[in-house]
C-alpha positions in Angstrom: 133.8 106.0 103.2 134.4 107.2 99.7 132.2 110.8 99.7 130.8 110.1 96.7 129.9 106.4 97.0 128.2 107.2 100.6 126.4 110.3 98.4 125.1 108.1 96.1 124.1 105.2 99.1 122.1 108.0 100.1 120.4 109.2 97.4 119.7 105.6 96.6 117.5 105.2 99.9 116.1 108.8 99.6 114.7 107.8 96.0 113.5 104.0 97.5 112.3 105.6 100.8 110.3 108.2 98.7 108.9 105.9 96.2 107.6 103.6 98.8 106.0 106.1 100.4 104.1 107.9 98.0 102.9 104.9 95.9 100.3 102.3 96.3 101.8 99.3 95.3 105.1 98.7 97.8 105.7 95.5 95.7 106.6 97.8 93.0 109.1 99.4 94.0 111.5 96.2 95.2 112.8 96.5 91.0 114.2 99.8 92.4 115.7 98.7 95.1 117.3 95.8 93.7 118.4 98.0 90.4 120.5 100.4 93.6 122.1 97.6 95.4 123.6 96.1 91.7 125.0 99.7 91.3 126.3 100.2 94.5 128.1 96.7 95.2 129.5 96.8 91.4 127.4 93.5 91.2 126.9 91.4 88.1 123.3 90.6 90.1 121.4 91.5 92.7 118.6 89.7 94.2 115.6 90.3 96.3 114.3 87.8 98.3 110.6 88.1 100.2 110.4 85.8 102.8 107.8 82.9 103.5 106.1 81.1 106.4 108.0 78.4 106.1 111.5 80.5 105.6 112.1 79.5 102.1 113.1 83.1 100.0 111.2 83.5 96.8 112.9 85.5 94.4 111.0 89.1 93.6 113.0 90.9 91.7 116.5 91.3 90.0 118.7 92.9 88.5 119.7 92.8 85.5 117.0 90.6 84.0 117.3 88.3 81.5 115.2 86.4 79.0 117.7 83.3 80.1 118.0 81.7 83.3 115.8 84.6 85.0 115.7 84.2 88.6 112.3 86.0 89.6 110.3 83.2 91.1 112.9 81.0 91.9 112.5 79.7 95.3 115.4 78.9 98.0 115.5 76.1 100.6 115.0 77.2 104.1 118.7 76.1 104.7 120.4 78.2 102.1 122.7 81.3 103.4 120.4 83.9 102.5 117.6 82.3 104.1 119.7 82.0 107.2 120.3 85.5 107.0 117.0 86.5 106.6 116.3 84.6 109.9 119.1 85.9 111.2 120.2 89.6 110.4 123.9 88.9 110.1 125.1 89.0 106.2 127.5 86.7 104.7 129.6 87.2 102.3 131.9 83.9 100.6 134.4 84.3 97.7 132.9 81.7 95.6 129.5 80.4 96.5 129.6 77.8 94.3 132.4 75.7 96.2 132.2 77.3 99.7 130.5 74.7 102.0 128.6 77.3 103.7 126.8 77.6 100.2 127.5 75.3 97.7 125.0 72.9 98.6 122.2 75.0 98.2 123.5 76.9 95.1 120.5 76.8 92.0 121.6 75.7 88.6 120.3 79.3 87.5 123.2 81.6 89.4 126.0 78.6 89.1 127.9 81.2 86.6 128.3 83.6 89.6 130.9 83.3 92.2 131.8 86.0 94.9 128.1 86.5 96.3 127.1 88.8 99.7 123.8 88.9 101.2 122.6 91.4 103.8 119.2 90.9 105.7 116.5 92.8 104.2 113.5 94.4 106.2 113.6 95.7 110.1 114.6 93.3 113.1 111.0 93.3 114.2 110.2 92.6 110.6 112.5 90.6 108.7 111.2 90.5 104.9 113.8 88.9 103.1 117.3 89.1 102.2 119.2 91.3 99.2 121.8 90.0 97.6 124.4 90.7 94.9 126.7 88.4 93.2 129.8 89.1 90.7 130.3 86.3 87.8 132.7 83.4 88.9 136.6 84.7 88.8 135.7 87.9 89.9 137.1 90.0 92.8 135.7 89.2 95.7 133.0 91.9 97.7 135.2 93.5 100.1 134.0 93.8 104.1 133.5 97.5 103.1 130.6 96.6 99.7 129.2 94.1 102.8 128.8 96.4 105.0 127.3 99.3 102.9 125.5 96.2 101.3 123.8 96.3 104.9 123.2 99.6 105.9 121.3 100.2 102.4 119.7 97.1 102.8 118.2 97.9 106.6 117.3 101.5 104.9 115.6 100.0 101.9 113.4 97.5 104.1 112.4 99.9 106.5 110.9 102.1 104.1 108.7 99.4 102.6 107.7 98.3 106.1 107.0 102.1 106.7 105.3 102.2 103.5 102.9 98.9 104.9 102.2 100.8 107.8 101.0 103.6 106.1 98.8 102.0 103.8 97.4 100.6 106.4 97.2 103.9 108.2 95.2 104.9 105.3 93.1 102.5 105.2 91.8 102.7 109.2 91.3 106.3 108.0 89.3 105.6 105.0 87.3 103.0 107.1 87.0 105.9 109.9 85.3 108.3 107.3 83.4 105.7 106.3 81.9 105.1 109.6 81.3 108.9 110.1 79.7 109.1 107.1 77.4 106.1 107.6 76.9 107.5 111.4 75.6 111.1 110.3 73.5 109.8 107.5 71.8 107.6 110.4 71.5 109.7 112.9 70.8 112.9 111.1 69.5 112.5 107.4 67.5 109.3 108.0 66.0 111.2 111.3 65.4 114.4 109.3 63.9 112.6 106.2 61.2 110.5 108.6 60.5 113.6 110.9 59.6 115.0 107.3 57.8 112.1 105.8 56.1 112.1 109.1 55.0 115.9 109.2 53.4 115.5 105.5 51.7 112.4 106.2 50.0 114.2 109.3 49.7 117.2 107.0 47.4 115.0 104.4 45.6 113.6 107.1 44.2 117.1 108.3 43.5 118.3 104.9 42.2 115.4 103.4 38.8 116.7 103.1 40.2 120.2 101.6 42.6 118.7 98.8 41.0 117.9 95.6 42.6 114.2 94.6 45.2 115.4 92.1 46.8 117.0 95.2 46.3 114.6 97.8 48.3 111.8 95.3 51.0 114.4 94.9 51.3 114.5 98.6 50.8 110.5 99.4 53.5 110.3 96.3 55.5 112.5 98.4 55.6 111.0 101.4 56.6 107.2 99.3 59.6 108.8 97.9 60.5 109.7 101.6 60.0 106.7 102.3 62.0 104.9 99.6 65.2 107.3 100.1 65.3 106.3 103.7 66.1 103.0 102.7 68.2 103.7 100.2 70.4 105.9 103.0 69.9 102.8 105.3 71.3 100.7 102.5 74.2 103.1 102.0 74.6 102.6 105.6 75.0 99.1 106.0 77.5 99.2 103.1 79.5 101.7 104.1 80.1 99.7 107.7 81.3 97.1 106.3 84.8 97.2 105.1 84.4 94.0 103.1 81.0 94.0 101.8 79.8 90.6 100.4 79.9 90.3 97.1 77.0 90.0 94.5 75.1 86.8 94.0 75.6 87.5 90.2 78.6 86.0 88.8 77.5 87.1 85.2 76.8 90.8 86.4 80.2 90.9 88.6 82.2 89.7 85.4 80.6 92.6 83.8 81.5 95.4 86.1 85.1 94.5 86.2 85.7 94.3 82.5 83.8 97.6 82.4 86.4 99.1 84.9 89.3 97.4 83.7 87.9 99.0 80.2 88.0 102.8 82.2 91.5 102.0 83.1 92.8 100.5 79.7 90.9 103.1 77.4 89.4 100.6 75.3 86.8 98.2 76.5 87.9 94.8 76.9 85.8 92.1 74.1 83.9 89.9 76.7 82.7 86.1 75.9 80.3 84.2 78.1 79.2 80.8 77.8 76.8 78.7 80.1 74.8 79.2 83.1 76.4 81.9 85.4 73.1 83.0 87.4 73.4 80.1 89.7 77.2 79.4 90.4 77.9 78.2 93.9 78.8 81.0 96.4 82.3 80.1 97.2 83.4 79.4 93.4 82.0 82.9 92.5 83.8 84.5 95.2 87.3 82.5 93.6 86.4 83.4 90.3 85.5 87.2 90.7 88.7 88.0 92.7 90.9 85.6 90.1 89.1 88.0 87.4 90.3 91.0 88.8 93.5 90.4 89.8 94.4 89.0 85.9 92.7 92.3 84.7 94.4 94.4 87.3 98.0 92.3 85.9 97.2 93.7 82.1 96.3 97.0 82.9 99.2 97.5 85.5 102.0 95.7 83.0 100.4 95.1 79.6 100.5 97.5 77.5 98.1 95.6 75.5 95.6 96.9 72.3 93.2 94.4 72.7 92.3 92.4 75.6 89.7 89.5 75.2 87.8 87.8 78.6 85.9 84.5 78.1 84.0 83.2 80.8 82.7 79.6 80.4 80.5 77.2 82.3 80.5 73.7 81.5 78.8 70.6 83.3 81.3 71.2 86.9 84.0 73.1 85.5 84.6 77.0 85.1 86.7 78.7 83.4 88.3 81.8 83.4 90.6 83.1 80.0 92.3 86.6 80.0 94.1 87.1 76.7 96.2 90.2 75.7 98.2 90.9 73.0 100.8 93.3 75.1 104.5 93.2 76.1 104.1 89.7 78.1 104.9 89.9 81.9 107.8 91.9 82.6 110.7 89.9 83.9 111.0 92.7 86.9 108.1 93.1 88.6 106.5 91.1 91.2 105.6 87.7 90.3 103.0 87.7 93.6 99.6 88.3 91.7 100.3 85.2 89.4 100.9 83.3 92.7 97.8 84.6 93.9 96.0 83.3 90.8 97.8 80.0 91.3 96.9 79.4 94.9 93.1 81.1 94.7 92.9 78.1 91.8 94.4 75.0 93.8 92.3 76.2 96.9 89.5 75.6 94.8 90.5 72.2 93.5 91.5 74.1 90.3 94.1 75.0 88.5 95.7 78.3 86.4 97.9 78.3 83.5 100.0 81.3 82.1 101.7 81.8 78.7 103.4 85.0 78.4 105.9 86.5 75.5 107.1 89.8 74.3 105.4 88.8 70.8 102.7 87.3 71.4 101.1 89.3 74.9 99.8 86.8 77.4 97.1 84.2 78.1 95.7 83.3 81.7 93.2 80.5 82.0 92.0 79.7 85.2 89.8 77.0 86.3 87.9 75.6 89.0 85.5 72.6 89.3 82.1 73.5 90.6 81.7 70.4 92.1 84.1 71.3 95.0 82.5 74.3 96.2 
């Protein structure tokens, strides 16, 4: 292997392996990895593919993007050559996938101006995410077995970081929830026992003077012993939330609404202008629980991507429908990050008998309106 080409391979997976480990969001780092591949195959493209329950590949990221003919959120048939690979683990690589029979029926009208193509499996043989691939435009020179196979290796590197990355997200979580029980265990067993052996000292206490104290002391002490009181079900309230790791979620539609535009507001620096119309004290149960977590992952979208001045929410209740509108006025969606959240959005809506539209553009920012009909809750 060329020393520096097998230098840079490895500096490529250092910097994806260290991303994915230090940040939050793995999703965000497949731009990265797909940006390294392009570099290192001397593509025209490259392609990452995540991988769905029915095997079809949904296109995550690419590189580089374009305002024409972008390929994020294009989705492959279950019988395409990368989704075989992605089953499989052995790449393919064809001169021109356009007319090779092993590809060219399965070929989308988006990358027929691309030719030589490779495709290497991407994630761990226990977990296979996807499938990276790299194409070069139509007359090129062909990937040689040597770009395949370094295709592959980086490939295997790149996915097992991100499947490292999973597992220690969710390594931090079991420790979060952990500390949470600790916590929620010593305040039980030690601060509520210590607060009613208290409570229980001063109420005997006022019992044996009550005949000594004059009655501006004795209500001090009964006031006393009610504050006890009160904090020991506050603790035992604290308690029960911190043992669950997925607390239910207010009755209040109106007064969750609130609390994520305030936060989203902490996070922008500005506070979002908010809009209600209609009757949100008595939504049904289910709907509220759609609607709040539809909220908060179109919030979570403009403060992540945005880049917005101004940020409007209007949340209306009509007859049996509600509706959801996020409006900024920011960059529009970024054609390389992860399409997933709108997906979310999408399928949170049609589970719901709903439905969620999306305008985005660079000039104009981007409008979200989501909607569900009461009715079917």
């Amino acid at each position: 292997m060329d020393p520096t080409l097998a230098a840079r391979a490895l500096a490529a997976s250092t910097e994806i392996t260290t991303a994915a480990l230090e940040g939050d969001d793995v999703d965000g780092v497949l731009p990265l990895v797909v940006r390294r591949a392009a570099a290192l195959a001397e593509a025209d493209l490259g392609l990452v593919m995540v991988r769905a329950e029915d095997d079809r590949l949904t296109v995550e990221a690419a590189h580089p993007t374009t305002t024409e003919d972008d390929p994020v959120g294009l989705t492959l048939s279950a019988r395409s050559a990368a989704a075989r690979v992605a089953r499989g683990g052995v790449p393919v690589a064809v001169d021109d996938f356009v007319v090779d029979p092993r590809t060219a029926p399965f070929v989308p009208a988006a990358l027929r101006g691309y030719g030589p193509f490779a495709v290497a499996p991407f994630g761990t043989r226990e977990r296979r995410l996807g499938a990276l691939a790299v194409y070069r435009r139509r007359g090129a020179e062909p990937f040689s077995q040597f770009t395949v196979d370094l295709l592959a290796s980086f490939a295997a590197q790149a996915g097992l970081a991100l499947v490292l990355a999973d597992g220690a997200t969710a390594r931090r979580r079991i420790a979060v929830y952990e500390e949470r029980e600790r916590i929620a265990r010593d305040l039980h067993d030690v601060i509520v026992q210590r607060l009613y052996a208290a409570g229980m000292q001063l109420d005997l206490l006022g019992r044996r003077l009550a005949t000594r104290l004059d009655r501006a002391d004795a209500a001090r002490l009964a006031e006393a012993v009610d504050q006890l009181d009160q904090t020991i079900e506050e603790v035992r309230g604290t308690v029960r939330a911190l043992r669950s790791p997925d607390p239910e979620p207010p009755a209040d539609l109106l007064a969750s609404v609130r609390a994520e535009v305030d936060i989203a507001g902490e996070l922008l620096g500005f506070p979002p202008d908010l809009e209600t119309k209609g009757d949100l004290d008595n939504v049904p149960a289910e709907a509220a629980d759609h609607a709040r977590a539809a909220l908060r992952e179109a919030l979570s979208n403009v403060v992540r991507h945005s880049g917005a001045h101004t940020v409007s929410v209007r949340v209306r209740r009509k007859n049996s429908l509600l509706r959801l509108e996020v409006v900024d006025d920011g960059c529009g969606i970024p054609k390389d990050v992860s399409k997933r959240g709108l997906r979310h959005l999408e399928e949170r809506a049609a589970a719901a008998g709903g439905r969620c539209r999306v305008t985005s553009s660079a000039r104009s920012g981007t409008k979200v309106t989501w909607e569900i009909p009461l009715a079917f809750a």
